[in-house]
Backbone as XML, in Angstrom:
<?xml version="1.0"?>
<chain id="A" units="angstrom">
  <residue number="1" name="UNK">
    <atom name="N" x="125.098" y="69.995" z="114.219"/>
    <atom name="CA" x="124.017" y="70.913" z="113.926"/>
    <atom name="C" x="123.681" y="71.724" z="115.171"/>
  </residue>
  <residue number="2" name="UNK">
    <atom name="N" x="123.097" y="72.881" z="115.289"/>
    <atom name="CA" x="122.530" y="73.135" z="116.037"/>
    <atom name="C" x="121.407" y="72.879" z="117.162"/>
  </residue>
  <residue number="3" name="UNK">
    <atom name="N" x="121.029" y="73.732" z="118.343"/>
    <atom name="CA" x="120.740" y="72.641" z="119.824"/>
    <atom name="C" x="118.794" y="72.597" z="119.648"/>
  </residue>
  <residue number="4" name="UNK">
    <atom name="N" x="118.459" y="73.817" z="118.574"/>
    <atom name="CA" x="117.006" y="74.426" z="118.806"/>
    <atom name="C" x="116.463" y="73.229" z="117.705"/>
  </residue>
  <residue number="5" name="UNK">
    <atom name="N" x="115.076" y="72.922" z="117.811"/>
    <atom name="CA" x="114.182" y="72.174" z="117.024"/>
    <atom name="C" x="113.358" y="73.209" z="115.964"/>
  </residue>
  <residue number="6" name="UNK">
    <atom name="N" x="113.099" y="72.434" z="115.145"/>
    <atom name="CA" x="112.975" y="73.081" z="114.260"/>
    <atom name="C" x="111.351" y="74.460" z="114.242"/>
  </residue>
  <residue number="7" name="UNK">
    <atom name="N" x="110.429" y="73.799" z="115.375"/>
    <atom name="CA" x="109.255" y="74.459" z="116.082"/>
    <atom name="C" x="110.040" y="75.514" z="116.837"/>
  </residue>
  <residue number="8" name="UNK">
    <atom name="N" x="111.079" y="76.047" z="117.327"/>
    <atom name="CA" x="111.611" y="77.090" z="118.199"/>
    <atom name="C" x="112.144" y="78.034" z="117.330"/>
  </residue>
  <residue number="9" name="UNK">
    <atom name="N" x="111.405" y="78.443" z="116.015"/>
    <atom name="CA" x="111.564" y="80.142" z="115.909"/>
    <atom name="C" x="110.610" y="80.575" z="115.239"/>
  </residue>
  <residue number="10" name="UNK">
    <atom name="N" x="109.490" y="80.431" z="116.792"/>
    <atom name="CA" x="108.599" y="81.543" z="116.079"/>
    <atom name="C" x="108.781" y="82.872" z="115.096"/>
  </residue>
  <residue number="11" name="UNK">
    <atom name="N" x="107.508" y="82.938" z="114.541"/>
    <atom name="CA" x="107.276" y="84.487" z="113.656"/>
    <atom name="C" x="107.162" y="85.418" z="114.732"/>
  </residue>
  <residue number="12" name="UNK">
    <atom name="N" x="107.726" y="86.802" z="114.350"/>
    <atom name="CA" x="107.170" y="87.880" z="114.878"/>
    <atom name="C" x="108.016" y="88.024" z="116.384"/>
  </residue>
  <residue number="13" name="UNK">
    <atom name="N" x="108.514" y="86.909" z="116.936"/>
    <atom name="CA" x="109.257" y="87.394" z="117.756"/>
    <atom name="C" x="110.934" y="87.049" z="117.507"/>
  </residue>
  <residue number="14" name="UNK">
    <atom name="N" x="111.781" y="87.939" z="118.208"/>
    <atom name="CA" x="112.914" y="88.211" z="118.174"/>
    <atom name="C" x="113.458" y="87.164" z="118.400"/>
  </residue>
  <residue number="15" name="UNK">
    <atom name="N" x="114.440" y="86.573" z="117.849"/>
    <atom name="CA" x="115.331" y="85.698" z="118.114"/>
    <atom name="C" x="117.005" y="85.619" z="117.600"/>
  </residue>
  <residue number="16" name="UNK">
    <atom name="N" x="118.162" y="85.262" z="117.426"/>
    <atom name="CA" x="119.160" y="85.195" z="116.652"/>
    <atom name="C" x="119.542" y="86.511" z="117.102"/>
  </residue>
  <residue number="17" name="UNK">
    <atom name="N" x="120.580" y="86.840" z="116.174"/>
    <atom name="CA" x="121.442" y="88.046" z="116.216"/>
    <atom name="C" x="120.575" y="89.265" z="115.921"/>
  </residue>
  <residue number="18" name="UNK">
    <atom name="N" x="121.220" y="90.264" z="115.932"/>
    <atom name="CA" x="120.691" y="91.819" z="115.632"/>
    <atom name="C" x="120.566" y="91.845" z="113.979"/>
  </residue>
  <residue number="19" name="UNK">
    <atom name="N" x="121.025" y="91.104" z="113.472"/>
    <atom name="CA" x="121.520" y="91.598" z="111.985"/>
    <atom name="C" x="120.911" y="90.701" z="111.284"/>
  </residue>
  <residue number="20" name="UNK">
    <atom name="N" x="120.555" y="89.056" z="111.650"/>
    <atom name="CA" x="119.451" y="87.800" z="111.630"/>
    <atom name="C" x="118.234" y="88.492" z="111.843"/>
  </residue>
  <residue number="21" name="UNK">
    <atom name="N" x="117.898" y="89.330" z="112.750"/>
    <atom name="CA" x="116.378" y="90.134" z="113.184"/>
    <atom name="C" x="116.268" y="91.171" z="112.196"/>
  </residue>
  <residue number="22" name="UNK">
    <atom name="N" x="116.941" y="92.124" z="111.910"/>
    <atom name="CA" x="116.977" y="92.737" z="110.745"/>
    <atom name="C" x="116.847" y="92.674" z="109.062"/>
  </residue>
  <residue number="23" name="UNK">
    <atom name="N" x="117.128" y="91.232" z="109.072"/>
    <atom name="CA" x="117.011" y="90.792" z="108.009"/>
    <atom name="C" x="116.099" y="89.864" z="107.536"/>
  </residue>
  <residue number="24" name="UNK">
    <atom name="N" x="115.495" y="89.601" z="108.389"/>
    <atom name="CA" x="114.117" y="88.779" z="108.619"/>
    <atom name="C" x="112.897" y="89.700" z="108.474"/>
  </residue>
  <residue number="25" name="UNK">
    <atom name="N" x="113.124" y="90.947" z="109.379"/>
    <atom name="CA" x="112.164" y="92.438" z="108.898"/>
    <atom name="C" x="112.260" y="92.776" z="107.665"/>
  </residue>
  <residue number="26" name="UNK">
    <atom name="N" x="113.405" y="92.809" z="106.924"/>
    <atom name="CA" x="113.746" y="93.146" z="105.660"/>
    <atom name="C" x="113.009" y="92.425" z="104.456"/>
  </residue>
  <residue number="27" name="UNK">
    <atom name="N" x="112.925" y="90.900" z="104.630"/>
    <atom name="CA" x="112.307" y="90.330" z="103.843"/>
    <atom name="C" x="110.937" y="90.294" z="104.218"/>
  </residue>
  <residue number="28" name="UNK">
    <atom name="N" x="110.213" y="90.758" z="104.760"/>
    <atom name="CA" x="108.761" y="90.611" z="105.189"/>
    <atom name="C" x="108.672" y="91.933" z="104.463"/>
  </residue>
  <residue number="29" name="UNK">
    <atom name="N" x="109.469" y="92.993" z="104.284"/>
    <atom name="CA" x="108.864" y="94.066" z="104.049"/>
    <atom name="C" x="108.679" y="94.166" z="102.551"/>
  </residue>
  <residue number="30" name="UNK">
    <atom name="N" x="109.717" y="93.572" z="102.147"/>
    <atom name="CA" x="109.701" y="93.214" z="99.989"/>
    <atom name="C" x="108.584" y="92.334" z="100.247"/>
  </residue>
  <residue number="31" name="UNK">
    <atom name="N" x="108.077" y="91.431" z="100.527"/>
    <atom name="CA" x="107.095" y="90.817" z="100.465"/>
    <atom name="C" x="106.054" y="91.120" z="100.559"/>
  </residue>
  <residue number="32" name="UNK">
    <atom name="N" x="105.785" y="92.109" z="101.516"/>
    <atom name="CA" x="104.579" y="92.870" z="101.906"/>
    <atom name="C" x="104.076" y="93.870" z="100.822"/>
  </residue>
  <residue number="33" name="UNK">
    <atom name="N" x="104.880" y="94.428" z="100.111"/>
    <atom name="CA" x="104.959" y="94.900" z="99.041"/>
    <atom name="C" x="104.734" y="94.664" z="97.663"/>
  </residue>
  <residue number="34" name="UNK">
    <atom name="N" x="105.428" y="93.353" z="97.481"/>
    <atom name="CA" x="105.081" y="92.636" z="96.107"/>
    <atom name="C" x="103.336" y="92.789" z="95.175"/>
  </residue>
  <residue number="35" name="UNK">
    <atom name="N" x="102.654" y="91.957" z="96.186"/>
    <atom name="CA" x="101.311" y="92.141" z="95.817"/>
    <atom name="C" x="100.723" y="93.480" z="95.393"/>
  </residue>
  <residue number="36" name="UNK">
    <atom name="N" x="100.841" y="94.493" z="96.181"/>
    <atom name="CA" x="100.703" y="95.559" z="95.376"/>
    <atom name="C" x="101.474" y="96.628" z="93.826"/>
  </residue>
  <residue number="37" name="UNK">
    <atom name="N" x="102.573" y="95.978" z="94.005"/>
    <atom name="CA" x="103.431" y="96.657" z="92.685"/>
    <atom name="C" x="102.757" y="95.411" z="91.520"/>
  </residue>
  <residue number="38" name="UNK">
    <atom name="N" x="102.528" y="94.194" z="91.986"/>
    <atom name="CA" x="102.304" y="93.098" z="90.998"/>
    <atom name="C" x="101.011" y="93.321" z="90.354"/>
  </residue>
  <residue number="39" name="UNK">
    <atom name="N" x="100.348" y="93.652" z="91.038"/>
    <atom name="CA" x="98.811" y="94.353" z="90.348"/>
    <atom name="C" x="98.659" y="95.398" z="90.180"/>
  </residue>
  <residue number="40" name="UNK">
    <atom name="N" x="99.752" y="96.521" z="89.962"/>
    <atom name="CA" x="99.485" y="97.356" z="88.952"/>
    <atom name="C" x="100.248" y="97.127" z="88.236"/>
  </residue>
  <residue number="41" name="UNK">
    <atom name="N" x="101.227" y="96.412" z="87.922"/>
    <atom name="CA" x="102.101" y="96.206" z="86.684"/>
    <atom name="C" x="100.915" y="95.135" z="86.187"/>
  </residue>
  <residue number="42" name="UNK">
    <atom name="N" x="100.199" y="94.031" z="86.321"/>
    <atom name="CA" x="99.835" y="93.153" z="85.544"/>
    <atom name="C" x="98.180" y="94.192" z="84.766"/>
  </residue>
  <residue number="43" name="UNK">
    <atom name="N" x="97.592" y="94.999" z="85.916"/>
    <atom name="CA" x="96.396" y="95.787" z="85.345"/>
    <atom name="C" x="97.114" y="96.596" z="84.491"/>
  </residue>
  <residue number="44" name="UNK">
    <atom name="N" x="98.641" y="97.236" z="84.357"/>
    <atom name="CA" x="98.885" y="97.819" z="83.130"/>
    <atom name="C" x="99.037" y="97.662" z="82.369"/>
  </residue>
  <residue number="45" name="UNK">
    <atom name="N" x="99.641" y="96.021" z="82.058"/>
    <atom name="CA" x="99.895" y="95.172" z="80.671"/>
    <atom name="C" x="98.295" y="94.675" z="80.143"/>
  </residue>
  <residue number="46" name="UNK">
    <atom name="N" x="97.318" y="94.743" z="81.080"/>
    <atom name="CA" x="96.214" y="94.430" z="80.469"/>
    <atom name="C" x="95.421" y="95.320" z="79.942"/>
  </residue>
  <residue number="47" name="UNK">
    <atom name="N" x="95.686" y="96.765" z="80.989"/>
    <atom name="CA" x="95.178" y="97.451" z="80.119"/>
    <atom name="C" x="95.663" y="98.502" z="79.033"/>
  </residue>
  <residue number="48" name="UNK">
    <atom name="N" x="96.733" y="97.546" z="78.560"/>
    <atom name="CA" x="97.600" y="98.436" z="77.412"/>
    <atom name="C" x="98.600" y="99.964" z="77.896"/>
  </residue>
  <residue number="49" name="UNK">
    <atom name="N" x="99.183" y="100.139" z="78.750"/>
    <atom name="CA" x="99.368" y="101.162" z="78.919"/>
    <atom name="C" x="101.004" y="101.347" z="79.338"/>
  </residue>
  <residue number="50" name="UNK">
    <atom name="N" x="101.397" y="100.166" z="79.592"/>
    <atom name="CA" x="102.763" y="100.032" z="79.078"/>
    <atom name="C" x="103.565" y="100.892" z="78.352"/>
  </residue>
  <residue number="51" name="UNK">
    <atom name="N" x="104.101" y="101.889" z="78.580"/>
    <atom name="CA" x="104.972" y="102.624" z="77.853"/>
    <atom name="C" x="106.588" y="103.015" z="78.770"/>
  </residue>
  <residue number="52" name="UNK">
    <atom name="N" x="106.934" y="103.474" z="78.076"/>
    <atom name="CA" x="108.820" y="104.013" z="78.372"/>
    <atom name="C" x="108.444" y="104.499" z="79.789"/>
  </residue>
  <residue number="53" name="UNK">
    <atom name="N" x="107.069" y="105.638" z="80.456"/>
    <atom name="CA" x="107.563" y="105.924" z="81.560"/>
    <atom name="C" x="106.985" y="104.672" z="83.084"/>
  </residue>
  <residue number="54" name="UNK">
    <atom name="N" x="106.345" y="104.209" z="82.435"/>
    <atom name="CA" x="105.515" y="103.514" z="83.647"/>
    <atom name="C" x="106.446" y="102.270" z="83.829"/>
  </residue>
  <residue number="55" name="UNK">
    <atom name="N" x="107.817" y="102.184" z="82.493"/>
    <atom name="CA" x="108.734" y="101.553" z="82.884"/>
    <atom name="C" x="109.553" y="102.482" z="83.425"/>
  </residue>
  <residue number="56" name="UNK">
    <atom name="N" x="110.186" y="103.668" z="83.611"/>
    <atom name="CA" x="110.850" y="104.078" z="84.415"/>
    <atom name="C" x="110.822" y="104.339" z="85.560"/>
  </residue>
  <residue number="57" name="UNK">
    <atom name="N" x="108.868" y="104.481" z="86.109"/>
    <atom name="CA" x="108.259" y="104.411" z="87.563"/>
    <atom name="C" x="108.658" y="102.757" z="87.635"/>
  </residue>
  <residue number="58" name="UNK">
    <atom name="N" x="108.726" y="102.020" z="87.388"/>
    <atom name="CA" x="108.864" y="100.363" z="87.751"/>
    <atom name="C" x="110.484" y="100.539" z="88.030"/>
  </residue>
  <residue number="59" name="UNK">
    <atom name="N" x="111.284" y="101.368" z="87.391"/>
    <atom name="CA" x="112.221" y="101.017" z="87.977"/>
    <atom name="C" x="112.969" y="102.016" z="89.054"/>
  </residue>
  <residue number="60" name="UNK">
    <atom name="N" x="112.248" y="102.978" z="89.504"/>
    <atom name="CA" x="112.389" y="103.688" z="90.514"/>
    <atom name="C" x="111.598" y="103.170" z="91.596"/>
  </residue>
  <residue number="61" name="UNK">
    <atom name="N" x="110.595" y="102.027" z="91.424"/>
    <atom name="CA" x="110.128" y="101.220" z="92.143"/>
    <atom name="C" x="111.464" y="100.374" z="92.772"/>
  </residue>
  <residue number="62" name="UNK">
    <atom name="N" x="111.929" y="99.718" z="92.111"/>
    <atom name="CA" x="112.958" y="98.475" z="91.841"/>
    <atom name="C" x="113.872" y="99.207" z="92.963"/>
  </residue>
  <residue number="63" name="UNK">
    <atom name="N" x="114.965" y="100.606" z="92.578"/>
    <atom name="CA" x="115.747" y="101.275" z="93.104"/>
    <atom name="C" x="115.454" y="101.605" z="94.510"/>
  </residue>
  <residue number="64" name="UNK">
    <atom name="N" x="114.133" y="101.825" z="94.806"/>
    <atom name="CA" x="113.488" y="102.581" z="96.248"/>
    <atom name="C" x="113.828" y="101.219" z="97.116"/>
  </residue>
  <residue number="65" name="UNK">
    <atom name="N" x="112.801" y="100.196" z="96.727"/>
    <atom name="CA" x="112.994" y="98.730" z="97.194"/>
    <atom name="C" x="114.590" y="98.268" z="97.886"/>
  </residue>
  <residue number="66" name="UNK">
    <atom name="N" x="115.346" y="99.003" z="96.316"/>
    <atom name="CA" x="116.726" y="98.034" z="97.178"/>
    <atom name="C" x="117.124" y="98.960" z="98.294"/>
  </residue>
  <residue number="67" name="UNK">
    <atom name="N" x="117.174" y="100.152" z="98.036"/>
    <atom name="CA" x="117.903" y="101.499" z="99.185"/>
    <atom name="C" x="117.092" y="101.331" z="100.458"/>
  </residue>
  <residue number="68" name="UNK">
    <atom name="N" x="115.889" y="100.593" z="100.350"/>
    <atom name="CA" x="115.114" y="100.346" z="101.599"/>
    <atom name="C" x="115.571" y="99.857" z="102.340"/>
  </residue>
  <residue number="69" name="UNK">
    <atom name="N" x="115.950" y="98.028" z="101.306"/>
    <atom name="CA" x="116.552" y="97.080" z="101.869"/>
    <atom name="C" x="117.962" y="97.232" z="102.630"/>
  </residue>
  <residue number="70" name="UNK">
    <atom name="N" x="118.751" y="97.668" z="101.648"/>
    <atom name="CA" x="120.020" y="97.951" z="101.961"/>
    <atom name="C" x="120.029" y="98.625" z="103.675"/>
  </residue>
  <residue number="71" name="UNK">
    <atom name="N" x="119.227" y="99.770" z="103.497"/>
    <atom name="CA" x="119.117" y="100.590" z="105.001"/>
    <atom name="C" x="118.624" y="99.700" z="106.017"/>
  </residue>
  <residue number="72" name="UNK">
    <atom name="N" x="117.514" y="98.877" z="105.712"/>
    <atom name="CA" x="116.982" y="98.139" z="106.875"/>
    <atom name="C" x="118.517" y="96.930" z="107.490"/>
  </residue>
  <residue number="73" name="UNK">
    <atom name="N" x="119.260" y="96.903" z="106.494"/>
    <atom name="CA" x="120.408" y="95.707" z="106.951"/>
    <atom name="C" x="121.110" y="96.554" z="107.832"/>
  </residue>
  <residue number="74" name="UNK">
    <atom name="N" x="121.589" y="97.673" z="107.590"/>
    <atom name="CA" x="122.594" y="98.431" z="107.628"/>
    <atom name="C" x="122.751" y="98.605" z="109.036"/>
  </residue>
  <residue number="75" name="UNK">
    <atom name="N" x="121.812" y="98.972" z="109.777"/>
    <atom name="CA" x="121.981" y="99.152" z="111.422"/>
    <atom name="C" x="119.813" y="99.578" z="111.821"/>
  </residue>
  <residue number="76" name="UNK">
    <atom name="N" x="120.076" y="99.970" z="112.989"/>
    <atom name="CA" x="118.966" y="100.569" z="113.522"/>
    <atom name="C" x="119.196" y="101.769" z="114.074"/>
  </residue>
  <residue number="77" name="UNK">
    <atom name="N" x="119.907" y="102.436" z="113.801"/>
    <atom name="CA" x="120.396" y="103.816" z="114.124"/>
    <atom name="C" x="119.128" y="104.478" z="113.464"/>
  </residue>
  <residue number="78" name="UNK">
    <atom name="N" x="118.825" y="105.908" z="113.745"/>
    <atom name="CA" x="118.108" y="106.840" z="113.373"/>
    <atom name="C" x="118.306" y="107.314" z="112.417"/>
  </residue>
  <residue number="79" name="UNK">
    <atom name="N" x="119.472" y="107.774" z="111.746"/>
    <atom name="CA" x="119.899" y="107.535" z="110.186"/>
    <atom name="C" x="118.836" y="106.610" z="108.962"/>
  </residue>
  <residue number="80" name="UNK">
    <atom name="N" x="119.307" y="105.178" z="109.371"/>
    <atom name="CA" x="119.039" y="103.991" z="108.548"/>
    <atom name="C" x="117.387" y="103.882" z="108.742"/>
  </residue>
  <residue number="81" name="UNK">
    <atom name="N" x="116.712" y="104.293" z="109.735"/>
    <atom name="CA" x="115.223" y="103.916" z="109.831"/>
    <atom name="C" x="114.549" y="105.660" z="109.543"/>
  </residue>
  <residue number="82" name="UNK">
    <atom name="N" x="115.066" y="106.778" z="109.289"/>
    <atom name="CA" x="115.022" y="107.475" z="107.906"/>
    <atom name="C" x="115.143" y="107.723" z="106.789"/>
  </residue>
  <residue number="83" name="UNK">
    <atom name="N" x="115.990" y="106.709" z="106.283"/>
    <atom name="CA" x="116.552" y="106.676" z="105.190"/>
    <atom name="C" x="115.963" y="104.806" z="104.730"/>
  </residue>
  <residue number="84" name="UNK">
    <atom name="N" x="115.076" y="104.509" z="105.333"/>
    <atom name="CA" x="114.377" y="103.487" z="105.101"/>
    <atom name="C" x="113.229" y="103.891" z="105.303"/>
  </residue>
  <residue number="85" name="UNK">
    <atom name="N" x="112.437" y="105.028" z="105.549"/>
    <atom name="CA" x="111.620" y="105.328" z="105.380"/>
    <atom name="C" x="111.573" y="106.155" z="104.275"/>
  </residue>
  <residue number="86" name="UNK">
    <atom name="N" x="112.159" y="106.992" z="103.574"/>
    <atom name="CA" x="112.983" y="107.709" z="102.412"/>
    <atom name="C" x="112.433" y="106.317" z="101.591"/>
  </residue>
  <residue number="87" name="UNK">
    <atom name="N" x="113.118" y="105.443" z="101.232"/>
    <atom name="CA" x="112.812" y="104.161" z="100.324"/>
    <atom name="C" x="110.743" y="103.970" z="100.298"/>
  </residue>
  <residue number="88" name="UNK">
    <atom name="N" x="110.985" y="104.214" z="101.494"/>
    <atom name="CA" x="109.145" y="103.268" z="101.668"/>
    <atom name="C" x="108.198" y="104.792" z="100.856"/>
  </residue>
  <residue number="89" name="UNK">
    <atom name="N" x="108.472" y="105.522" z="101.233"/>
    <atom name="CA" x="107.824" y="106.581" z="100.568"/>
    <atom name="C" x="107.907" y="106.943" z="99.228"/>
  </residue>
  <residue number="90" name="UNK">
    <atom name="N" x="108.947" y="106.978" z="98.624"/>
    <atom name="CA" x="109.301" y="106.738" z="97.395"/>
    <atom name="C" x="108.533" y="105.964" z="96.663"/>
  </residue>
  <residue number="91" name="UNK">
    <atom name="N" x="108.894" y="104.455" z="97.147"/>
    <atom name="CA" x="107.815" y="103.216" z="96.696"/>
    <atom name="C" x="106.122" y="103.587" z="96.547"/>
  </residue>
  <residue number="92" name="UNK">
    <atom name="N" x="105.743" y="104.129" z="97.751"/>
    <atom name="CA" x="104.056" y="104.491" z="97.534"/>
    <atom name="C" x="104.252" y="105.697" z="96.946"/>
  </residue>
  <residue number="93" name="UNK">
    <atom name="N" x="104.934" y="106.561" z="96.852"/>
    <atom name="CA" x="104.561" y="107.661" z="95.819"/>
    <atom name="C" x="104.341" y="107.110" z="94.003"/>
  </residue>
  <residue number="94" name="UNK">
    <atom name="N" x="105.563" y="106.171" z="94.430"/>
    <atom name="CA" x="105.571" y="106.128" z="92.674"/>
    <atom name="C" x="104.113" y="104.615" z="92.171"/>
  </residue>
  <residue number="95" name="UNK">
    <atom name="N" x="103.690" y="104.111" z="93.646"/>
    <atom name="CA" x="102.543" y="103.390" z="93.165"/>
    <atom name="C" x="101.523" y="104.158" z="92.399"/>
  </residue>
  <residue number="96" name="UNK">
    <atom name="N" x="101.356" y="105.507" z="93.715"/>
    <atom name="CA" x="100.007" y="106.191" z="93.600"/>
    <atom name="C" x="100.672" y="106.621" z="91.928"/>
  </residue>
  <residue number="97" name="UNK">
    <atom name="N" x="101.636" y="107.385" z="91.657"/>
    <atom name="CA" x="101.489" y="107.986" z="90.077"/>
    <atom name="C" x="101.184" y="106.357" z="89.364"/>
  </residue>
  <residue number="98" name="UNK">
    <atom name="N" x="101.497" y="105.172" z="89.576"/>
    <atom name="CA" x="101.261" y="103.887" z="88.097"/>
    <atom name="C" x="99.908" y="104.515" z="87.880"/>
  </residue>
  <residue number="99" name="UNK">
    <atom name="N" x="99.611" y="104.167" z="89.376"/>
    <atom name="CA" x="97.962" y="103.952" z="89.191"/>
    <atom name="C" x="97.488" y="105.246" z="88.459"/>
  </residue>
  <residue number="100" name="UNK">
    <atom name="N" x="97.677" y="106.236" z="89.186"/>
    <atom name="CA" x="97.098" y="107.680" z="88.272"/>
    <atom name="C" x="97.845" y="107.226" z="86.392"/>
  </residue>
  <residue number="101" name="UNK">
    <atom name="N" x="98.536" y="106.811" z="86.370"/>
    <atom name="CA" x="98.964" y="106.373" z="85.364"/>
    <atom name="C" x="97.925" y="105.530" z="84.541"/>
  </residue>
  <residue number="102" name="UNK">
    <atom name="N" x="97.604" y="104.611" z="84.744"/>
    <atom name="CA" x="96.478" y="103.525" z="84.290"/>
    <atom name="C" x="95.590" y="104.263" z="84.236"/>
  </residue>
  <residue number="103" name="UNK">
    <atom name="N" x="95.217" y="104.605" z="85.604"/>
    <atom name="CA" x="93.548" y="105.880" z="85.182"/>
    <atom name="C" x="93.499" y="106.703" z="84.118"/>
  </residue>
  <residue number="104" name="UNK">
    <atom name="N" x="94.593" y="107.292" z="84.003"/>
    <atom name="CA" x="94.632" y="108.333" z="82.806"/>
    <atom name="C" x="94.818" y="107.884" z="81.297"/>
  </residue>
  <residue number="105" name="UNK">
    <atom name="N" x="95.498" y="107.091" z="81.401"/>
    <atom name="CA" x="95.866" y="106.651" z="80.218"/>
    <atom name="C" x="94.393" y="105.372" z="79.640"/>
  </residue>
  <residue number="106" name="UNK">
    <atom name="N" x="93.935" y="104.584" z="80.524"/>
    <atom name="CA" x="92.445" y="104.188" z="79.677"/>
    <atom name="C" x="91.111" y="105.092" z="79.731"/>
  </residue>
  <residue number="107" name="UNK">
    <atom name="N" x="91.326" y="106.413" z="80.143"/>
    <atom name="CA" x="90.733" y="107.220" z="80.228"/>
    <atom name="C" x="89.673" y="106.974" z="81.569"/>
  </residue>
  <residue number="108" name="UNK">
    <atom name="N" x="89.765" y="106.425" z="82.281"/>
    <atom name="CA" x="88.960" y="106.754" z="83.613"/>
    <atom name="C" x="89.414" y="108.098" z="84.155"/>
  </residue>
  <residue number="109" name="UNK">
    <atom name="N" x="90.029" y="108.882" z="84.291"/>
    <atom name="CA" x="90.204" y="109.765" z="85.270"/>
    <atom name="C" x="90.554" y="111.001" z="83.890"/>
  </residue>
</chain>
């Protein structure tokens, strides 16, 4: 097995390979995320509003997410941390329309 105990890898700081560090950012960032796509998909099933497009924003959600991911693995070049920001923007654009979505559709807005 390996020489480190199991207390020697801290959060938040760097450790392992370039591509181990990258991918450790990667999953913090789907995670960081979850909670907010999860409560407007569950406030939309509650508040009835579920239809064909707020499933096609869920899955341009889904798509942004992976092209994020994918880029954050890919390198740290200036490319990949534009084109992972490309993903992250995507993602909050298409939150802000659910939500304008929900508003409109139970008639708040």
């Amino acid at each position: 097995m390996g020489t480190n105990k199991s207390d020697e890898f801290p959060a938040g700081i760097k450790h392992g390979s370039e591509f181990y560090w990258r991918l450790n950012r990667a999953h913090l960032n789907c995670i960081e995320n979850l909670p907010l796509f999860g409560v407007l998909v569950l406030v939309g099933a509650f508040a009835g509003v579920l239809d064909e497009t707020f499933g096609l924003v869920s899955q341009i959600v889904l798509g942004a997410r992976i092209f994020q991911t994918l880029a954050h693995l890919s390198s740290g070049s200036v490319f990949a941390i534009n084109a992972r920001f490309t993903g992250f923007i995507v993602q909050y654009g298409s939150f802000a329309y659910l939500l304008w979505h929900i508003l409109h559709n139970t008639g708040i807005v």
